[in-house]
C-alpha positions in Angstrom: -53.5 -106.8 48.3 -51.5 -109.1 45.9 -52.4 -111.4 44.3 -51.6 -114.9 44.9 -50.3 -116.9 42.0 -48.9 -120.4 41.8 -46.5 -122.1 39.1 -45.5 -125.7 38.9 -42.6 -126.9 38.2 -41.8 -123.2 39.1 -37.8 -123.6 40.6 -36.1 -124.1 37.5 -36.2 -123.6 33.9 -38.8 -121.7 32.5 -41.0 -122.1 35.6 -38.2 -120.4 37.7 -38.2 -117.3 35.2 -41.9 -117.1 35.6 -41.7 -117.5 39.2 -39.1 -114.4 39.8 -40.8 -112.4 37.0 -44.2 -112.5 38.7 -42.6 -112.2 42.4 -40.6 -108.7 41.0 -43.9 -107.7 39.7 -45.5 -107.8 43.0 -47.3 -111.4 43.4 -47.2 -113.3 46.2 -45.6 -116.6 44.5 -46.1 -120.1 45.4 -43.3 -123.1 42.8 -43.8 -126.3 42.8 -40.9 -129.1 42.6 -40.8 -132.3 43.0 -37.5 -133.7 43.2 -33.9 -132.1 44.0 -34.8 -130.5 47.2 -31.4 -128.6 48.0 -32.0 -127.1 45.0 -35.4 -126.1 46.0 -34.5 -125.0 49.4 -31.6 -122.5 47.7 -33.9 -121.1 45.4 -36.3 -120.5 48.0 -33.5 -118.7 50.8 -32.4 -116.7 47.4 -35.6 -115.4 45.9 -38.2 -115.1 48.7 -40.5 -117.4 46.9 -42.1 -120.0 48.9 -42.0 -123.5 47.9 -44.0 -126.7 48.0 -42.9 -130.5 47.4 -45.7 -132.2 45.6 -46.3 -134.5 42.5 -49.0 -132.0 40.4 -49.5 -136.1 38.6 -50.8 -137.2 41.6 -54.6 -135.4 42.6 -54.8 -135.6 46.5 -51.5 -134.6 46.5 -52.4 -131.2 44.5 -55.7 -130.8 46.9 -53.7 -131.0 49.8 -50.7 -128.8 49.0 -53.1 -126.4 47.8 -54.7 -125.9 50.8 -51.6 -125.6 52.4 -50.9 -122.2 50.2 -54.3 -121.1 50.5 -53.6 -121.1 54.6 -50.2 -119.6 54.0 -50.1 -117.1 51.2 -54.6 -116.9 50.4 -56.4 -118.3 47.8 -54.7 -118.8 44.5 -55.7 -116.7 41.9 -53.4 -117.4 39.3 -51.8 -120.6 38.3 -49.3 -121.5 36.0 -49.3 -124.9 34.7 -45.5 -125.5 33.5 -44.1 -128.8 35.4 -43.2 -131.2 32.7 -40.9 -134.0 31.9 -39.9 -135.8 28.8 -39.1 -139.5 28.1 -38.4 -139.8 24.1 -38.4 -142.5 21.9 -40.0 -143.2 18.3 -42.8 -145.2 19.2 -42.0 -148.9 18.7 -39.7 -148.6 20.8 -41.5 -146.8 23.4 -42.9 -148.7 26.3 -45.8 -148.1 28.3 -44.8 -146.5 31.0 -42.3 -143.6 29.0 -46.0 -142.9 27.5 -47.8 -142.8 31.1 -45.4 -140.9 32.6 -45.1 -138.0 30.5 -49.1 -138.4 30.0 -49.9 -138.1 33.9 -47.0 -135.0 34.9 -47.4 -133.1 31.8 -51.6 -133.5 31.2 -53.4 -135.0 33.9 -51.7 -132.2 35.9 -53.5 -129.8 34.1 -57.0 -131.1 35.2 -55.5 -131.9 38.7 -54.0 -128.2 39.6 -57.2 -126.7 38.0 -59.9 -128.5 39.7 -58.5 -128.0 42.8 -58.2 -123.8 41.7 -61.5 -123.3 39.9 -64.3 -123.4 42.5 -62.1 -120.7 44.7 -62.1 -118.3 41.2 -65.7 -118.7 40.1 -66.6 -117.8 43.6 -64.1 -114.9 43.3 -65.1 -113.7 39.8 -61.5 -113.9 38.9 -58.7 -116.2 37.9 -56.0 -116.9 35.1 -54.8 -119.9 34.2 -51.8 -120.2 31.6 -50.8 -123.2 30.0 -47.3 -123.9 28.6 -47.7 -125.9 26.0 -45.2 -126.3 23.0 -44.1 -125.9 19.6 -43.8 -129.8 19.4 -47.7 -130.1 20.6 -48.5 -128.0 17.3 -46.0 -128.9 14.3 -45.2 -132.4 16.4 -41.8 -133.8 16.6 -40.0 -137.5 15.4 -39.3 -139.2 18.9 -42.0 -137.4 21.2 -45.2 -139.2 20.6 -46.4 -138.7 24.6 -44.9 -135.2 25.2 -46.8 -134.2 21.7 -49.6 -135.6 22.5 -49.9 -133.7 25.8 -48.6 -130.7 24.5 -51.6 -130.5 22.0 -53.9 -132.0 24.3 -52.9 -128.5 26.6 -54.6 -126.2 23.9 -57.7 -128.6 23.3 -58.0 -128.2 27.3 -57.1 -124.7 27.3 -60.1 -123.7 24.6 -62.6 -125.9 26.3 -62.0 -124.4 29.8 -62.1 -121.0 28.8 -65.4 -121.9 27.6 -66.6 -122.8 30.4 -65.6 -120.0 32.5 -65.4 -116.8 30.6 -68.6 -115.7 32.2 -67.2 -116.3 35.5 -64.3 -113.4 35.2 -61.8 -116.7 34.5 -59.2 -116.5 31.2 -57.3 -119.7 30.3 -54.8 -119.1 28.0 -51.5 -121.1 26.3 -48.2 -120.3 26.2 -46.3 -122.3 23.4 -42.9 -121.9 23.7 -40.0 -122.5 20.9 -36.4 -124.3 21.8 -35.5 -122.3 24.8 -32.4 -122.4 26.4 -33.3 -124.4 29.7 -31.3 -127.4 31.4 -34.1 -129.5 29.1 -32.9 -128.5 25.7 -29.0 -128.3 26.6 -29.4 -132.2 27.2 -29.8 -132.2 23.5 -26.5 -133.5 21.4 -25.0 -129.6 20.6 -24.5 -131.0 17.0 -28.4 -131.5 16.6 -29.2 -128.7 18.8 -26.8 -125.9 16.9 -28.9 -128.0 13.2 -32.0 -127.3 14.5 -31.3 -123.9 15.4 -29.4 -123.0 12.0 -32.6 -125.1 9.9 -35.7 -124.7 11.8 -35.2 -121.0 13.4 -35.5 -117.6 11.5 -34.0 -115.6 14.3 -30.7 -117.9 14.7 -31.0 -118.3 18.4 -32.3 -120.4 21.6 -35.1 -118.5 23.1 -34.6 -117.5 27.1 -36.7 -118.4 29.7 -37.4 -114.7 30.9 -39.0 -114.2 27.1 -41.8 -117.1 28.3 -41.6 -115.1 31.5 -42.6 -111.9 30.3 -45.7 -114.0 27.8 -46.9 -115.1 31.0 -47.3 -112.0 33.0 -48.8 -110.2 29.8 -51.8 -113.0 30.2 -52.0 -112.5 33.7 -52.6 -108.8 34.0 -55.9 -107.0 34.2 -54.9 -105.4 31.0 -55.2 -108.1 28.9 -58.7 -109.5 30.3 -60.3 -110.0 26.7 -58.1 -112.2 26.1 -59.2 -115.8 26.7 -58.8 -119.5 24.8 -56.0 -118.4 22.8 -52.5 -119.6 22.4 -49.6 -116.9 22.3 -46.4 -118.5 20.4 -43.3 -118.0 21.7 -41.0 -119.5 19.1 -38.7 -117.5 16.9 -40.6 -117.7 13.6 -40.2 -121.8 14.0 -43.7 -122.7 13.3 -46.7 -120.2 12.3 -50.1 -121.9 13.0 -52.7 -120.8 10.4 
C-alpha cells in the first residue's frame, strides 16, 4: 500500500516539484496552500494530487486538516515541511509583525505539522520528516533577520527531533536549498539576482525545483534509513558548512 505523505506549501515552487516527484514515485500525496485557490484547484484537476486549504501557522487549523487526510488518503507517514514566506528588511526598519509573520509560517509550523504527525509514526514505527531549510539560515543574509532566524532555527529543530525519535523508526532530516529558480527568487531585481549568481555561485546557475525534489525523495526512501539529524545542501557550491 503507499504510503501517504504530505507537503506544505506543496502547489507551487519547490513544494509543487516535491509534490509531483513523490506522486510519480508512487505516494499517495496530500499539498498544502493557503491562499490563491484557482490556482490550487488547477493544480489539483492537473496532477491528481489532493489538496487542502489551511494556515500550517495556525495549530488547530493543522490538527483538523490533518485528520481530514488521515480519513481521506490514511495516516500520514511522511511530511514535508516547505510552506514559507518572506518579508525583508534590515532590521531597524523591520517592524514587529514582518518578524512574527515570517516566525509563525516558516517555524512554528514546523512544531505545529509535527505534533500533529508524530504520535501516529511512533505508534507506526515509521515516519520521515524533511525540513527545508536554507542557505540563508546557515551563512545568514543582510535584510532577512526573521526568515534566518527560522531557517536556522529548522536545523536546531531538525537535530533535536531526530533525537528524540530515532528509536522509534522516525528520521528527521533538512534540506537546505541554494537560490532556486521559483516565483520567490525571480521577485528579486535581475541585476542583483544575475550578481549573486555570477559572485556567490561556483556552478553559474539558479538551482531547479525538481533538484530539491529529487533531495527529498532520497531522504524519504527506505534506502536511506541511517540517515537521521543531518542536513543535505542543495546549493551549487554557495556555502560549505564545516
Amino acid at each position: 500500500m503507499s504510503r501517504v505523505a504530505l507537503v506544505t506549501g506543496g502547489t507551487r515552487g519547490i513544494g509543487e516539484a516535491i509534490s509531483l516527484r513523490l506522486k510519480e514515485e508512487g505516494y499517495k500525496v496530500a499539498a498544502s496552500y493557503v491562499s490563491r485557490d484557482e490556482d490550487a484547484q488547477k493544480f489539483m484537476k492537473k496532477t491528481g494530487v489532493h489538496v487542502y486549504k489551511f494556515d500550517v501557522a495556525i495549530f488547530d487549523q493543522c490538527s483538523e486538516k490533518i485528520k481530514e487526510i488521515e480519513k481521506d488518503l490514511g495516516p500520514v507517514e511522511i511530511l514535508i515541511n516547505n510552506a514559507g514566506v518572506t518579508r525583508d528588511g534590515m532590521l531597524h526598519k523591520m517592524d514587529v509583525r514582518q518578524w512574527g509573520d515570517v516566525i509563525r509560517t516558516n517555524l512554528d509550523s514546523c512544531f505545529n505539522m509535527s505534533k500533529c504527525v508524530i504520535d501516529s509514526m511512533r505508534e507506526k514505527g515509521f515516519g520521515r520528516i524533511i525540513n527545508i531549510s536554507s542557505v540563508n539560515g546557515q551563512a545568514g543574509q543582510a535584510g532577512q533577520t526573521n526568515y534566518s532566524a527560522t531557517k536556522a532555527g529548522m536545523i536546531g529543530f531538525t537535530k533535536s527531533l531526530a533525537l528524540e525519535t530515532a528509536n522509534k523508526g522516525i528520521t528527521v532530516n533538512c534540506v537546505a536549498p541554494g537560490y532556486i529558480d521559483t516565483e520567490m527568487v525571480q521577485a528579486v531585481p535581475k541585476e542583483i539576482l544575475d550578481k549573486i549568481v555570477k559572485s556567490k555561485i561556483p556552478l553559474g546557475r539558479l538551482g531547479k525545483p525538481e533538484e530539491i525534489a529529487e533531495a527529498v525523495l532520497y531522504l524519504i526512501k527506505d534506502e536511506s534509513g541511517f540517515i537521521t539529524g543531518t542536513t543535505l545542501n542543495v546549493n551549487g557550491g554557495q556555502y560549505n558548512v564545516p
